[in-house]
Structures are given as structure tokens and as C-alpha cells.
C-alpha atoms as one frame of an Amber mdcrd trajectory, in Angstrom:
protein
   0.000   0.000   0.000   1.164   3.348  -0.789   2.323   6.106   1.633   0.371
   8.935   1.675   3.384  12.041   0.958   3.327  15.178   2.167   5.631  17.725
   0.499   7.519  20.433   2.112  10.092  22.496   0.921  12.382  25.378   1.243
  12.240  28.833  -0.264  14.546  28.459  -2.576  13.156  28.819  -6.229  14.744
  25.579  -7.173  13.176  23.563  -4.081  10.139  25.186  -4.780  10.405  24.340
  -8.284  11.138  20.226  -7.482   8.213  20.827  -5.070   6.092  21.840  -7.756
   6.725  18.929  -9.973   6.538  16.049  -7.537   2.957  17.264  -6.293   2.098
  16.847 -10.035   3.395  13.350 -10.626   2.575  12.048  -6.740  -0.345  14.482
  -5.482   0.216  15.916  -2.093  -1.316  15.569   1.250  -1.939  17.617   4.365
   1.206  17.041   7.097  -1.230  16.148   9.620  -2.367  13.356   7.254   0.671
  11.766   6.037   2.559   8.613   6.847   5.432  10.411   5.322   7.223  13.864
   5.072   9.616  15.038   1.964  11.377  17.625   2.483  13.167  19.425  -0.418
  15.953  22.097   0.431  19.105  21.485   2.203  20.651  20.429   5.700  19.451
  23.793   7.097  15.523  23.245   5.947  16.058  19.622   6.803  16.891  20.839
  10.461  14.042  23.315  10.752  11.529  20.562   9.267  12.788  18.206  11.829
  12.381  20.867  14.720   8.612  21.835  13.301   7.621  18.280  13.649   9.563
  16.561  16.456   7.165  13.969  18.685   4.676  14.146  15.430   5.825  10.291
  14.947   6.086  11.695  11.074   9.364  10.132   9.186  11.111  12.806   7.137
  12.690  12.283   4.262  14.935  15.083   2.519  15.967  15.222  -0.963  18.562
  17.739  -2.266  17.540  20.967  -3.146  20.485  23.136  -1.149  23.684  23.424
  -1.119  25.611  20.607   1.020  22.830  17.754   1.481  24.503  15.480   3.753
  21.441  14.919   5.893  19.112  14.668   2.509  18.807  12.573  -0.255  19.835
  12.579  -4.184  17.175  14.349  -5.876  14.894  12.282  -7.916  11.490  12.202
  -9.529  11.149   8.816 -10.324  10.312   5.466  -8.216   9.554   7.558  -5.069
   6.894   5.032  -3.371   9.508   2.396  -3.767  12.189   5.088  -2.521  10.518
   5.521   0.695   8.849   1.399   1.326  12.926   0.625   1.445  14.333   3.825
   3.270  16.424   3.427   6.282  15.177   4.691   9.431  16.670   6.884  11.853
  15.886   7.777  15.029  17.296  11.438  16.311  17.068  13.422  19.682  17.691
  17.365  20.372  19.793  19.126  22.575  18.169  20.985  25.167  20.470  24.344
  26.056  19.636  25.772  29.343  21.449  29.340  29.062  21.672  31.456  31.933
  22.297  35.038  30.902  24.577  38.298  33.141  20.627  38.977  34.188  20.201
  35.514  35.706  17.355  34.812  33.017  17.268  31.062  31.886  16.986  30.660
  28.140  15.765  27.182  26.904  16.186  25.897  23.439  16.931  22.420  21.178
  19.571  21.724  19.062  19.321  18.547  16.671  22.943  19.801  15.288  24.788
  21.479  17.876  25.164  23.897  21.533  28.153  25.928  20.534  29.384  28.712
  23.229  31.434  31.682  21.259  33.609  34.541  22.559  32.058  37.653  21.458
  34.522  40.162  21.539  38.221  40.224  20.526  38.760  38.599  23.923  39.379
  34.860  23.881  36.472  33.168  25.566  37.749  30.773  29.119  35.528  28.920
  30.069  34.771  25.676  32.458  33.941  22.509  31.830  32.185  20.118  34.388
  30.636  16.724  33.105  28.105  15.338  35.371  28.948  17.445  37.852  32.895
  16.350  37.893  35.324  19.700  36.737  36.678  18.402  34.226  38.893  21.801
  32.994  38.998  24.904  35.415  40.024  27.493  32.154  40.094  26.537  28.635
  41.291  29.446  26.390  39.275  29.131  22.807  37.492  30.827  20.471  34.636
  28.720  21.465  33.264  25.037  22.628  30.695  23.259  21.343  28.679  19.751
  22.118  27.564  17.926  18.582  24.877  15.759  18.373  25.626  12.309  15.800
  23.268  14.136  13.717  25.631  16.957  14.100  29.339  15.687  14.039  29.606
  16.513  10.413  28.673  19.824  10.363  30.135  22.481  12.414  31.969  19.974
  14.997  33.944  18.296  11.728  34.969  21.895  10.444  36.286  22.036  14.104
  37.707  19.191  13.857  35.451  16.983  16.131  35.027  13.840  15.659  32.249
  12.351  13.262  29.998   9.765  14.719  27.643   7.306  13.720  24.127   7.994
  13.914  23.628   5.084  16.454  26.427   6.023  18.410  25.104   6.614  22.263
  27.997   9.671  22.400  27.916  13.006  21.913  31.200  15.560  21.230  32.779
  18.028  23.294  34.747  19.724  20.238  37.217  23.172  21.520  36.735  26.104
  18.626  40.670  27.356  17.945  41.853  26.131  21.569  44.836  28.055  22.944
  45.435  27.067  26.111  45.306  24.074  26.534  46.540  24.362  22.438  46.353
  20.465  21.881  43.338  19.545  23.795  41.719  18.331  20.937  38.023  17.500
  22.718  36.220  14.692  24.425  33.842  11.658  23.236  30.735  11.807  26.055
  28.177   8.971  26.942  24.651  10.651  25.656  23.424  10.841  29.332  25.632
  13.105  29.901  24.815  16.464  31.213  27.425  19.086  30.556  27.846  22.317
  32.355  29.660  25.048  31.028  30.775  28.495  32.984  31.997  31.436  31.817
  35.124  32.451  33.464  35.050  36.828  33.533  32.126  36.866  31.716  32.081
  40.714  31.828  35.803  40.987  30.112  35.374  37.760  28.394  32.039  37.514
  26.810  30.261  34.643  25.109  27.677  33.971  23.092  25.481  30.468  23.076
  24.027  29.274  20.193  21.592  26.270  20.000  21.141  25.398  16.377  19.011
  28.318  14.988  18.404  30.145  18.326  21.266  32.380  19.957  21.277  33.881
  23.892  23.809  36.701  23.966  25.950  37.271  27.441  25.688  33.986  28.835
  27.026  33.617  32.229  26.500  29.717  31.952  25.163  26.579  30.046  23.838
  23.706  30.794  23.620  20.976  28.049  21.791  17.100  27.857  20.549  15.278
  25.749  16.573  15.582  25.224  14.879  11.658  25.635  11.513  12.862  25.641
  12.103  14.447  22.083  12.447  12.005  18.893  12.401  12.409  15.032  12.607
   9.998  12.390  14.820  10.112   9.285  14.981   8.108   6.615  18.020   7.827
   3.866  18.048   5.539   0.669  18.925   1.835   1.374  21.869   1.854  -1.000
  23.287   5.351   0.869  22.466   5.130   4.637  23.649   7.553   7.041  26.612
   4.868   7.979  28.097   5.029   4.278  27.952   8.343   4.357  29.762   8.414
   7.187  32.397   5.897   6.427  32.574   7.379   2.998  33.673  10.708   4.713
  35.902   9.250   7.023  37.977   8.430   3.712  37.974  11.274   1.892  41.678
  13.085   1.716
């Protein structure tokens, strides 16, 4: 039996140009009364679908509309019922940032990709790091920190040269942005029930920004960081490119 589709796309002329001509060839249907979600765009409108309808139960599947893709899929008009009967599924959980601000107000937000805390001003950030409630370091001197979801190791974390991690993998990474001191502390691999706590050391001279995928909290004083379990999503790649080849196939790129 077929899946009833509901398309979704980006702005973009060309995504909203591929959106155009799949409703024509496969008809379209209401979100609400779907079994199944295509998204056309890129990473960033793949992200922003997946925030719009996490705990819907709704599968998403992406195709490739934008510019770098790696969460979506190649871009095709044809076969699409068999397409999505053989897709991979995925299951993905958010981020929740719990920012506290120099005014003591707590800012709450989800990240599928990444919390990142960023020095604002021409002063490097310092900053410490406590893991389940352990110090861990009392001053690291960076640009920046961030904690990267699996869905998120290959985006901001790999240009920072985090790890990249399967989307199975029960870890998250604790990735330092241009670390100075200490200059080779090249990050940490975390169990996902972790809960992270990050403090800004003089946040007044030193200030920081945090920044939970889309949503940013200027002047943070701290940040606290865990994984969500009572938010889920569903994403589904092509059998004959799942998220793991993509991974491995990245892994061996020089």
C-alpha cells in the first residue's frame, strides 16, 4: 500500500520548483495526514523541518535541493513510493540548552545539530567545563566550545575538527573552537546521558555567546547541556546510501 506524501520544501526557487513537480506526478497531502514527510531544500531546511515536527511520529525524508545535502537525499522524480517502502530509518534526539544570561534569566532551546558557546569580543572566551557534575577543565582558552549531536558531528563539529559519529552512536562531542590554552586539547567523546555544564570564566571581560542550532542567547554567564529523551524524530536515507556510508565514505575522503 502506498504512503500517503506530504511535500515540504524550502524557499529556494529551485526547491520550490522540485516541489512543484513532484505534487504533479505524486499528489500531495496535508502534514497532519501523512505517513510520510519530503522535504526538499538542504541540511538547514532539513533541520528546521525536523524541529517543526519533532514527537509528530512523522518520518522525514529530505531530498537535495540546497547546497551541502549530507542529511538529505539525491534528488529524484522517479520510483519515489519504492524510494521511501525501502528507506532506512533513523531515530534522532535534540539538545536541550539551558542558558543562563549576566541577568540571571534562563533561556531554553533544542539543538538537533549542535550547543556551541562563542567569545564575542576580541577577547578569547575561558571557560569551564564540568561533566556530570565532575570539573573536568577549570580554564580553557578558545574561540569557542561546542557539544555535537551524531546528527551533528559533520557539520560544524567536523569543520572544528570533532570527531564524526555514527548515527547510532550513544555519544555526543565536546569539540574546543581554535583552543589556545590548553593548544592540543583536541576534545572529548561523552556517553549521551551526559549532562554538561559550562561556565563562563570573567564573563564581563570575556564575553560569550550560546548558540543552539538556529536560536542564539547573547551574554551567557552559563550553560547547561543534555541530551533531550523525551524528544524524537525519524529520518529516513536511501537503502543503497544510509547515514553509515555516508559516514564511512567521509571518514575516507583526503
Amino acid at each position: 500500500m502506498k504512503k500517503k506524501i506530504a511535500f515540504v520544501a524550502s524557499d529556494a526557487d529551485e526547491a520550490q520548483a522540485a516541489h512543484e513537480k513532484l505534487v504533479s506526478i505524486y499528489g500531495n497531502n496535508l502534514p497532519s495526514e501523512a505517513d510520510i514527510l519530503v522535504a526538499l531544500g538542504g541540511d538547514g531546511f532539513m533541520l528546521q523541518t525536523q524541529h517543526d515536527f519533532m514527537n509528530s511520529g512523522i518520518p522525514i525524508y529530505g531530498m537535495n535541493k540546497g547546497t551541502v545535502g549530507f542529511l538529505m537525499n539525491e534528488y529524484r522524480t522517479d520510483n519515489l513510493h519504492q524510494r521511501l517502502a525501502t528507506a532506512v530509518r533513523s531515530k534522532i534526539r535534540p539538545l536541550v540548552m539551558r542558558a543562563t544570561d549576566m541577568d540571571g534569566q534562563i533561556h531554553e532551546a533544542h539543538a538537533i545539530n549542535e550547543v556551541s558557546l562563542l567569545r564575542q569580543s576580541y577577547q578569547a572566551a575561558s571557560l569551564k567545563i564540568t561533566t556530570d557534575r565532575k570539573l573536568r577543565m577549570e580554564a580553557l582558552v578558545c574561540d569557542g566550545v561546542l557539544v555535537a549531536t551524531p546528527a551533528g558531528s559533520t557539520a560544524y563539529n567536523l569543520s572544528a575538527h570533532g570527531p564524526i559519529l555514527p548515527l547510532s552512536a550513544p555519544l555526543l562531542a565536546l569539540t574546543p573552537v581554535s583552543p589556545f590554552r590548553p593548544r592540543r586539547w583536541r576534545g572529548a567523546l561523552l556517553p549521551n546521558t551526559s549532562e554538561v555544564l559550562i561556565e563562563v570564566n570573567e564573563p564581563k571581560k570575556r564575553p560569550v555567546n550560546a548558540v543552539a542550532d538556529h536560536t542564539e542567547v547573547k551574554s551567557v554567564r552559563e550553560v547547561r547541556i543534555a541530551l533531550d529523551m523525551d524528544q524524537v524524530g525519524t529520518i529516513l536515507f536511501d537503502a543503497d546510501h544510509s547515514w553509515d556510508d555516508r559516514i564511512l565514505a567521509e571518514q575516507f575522503q583526503y
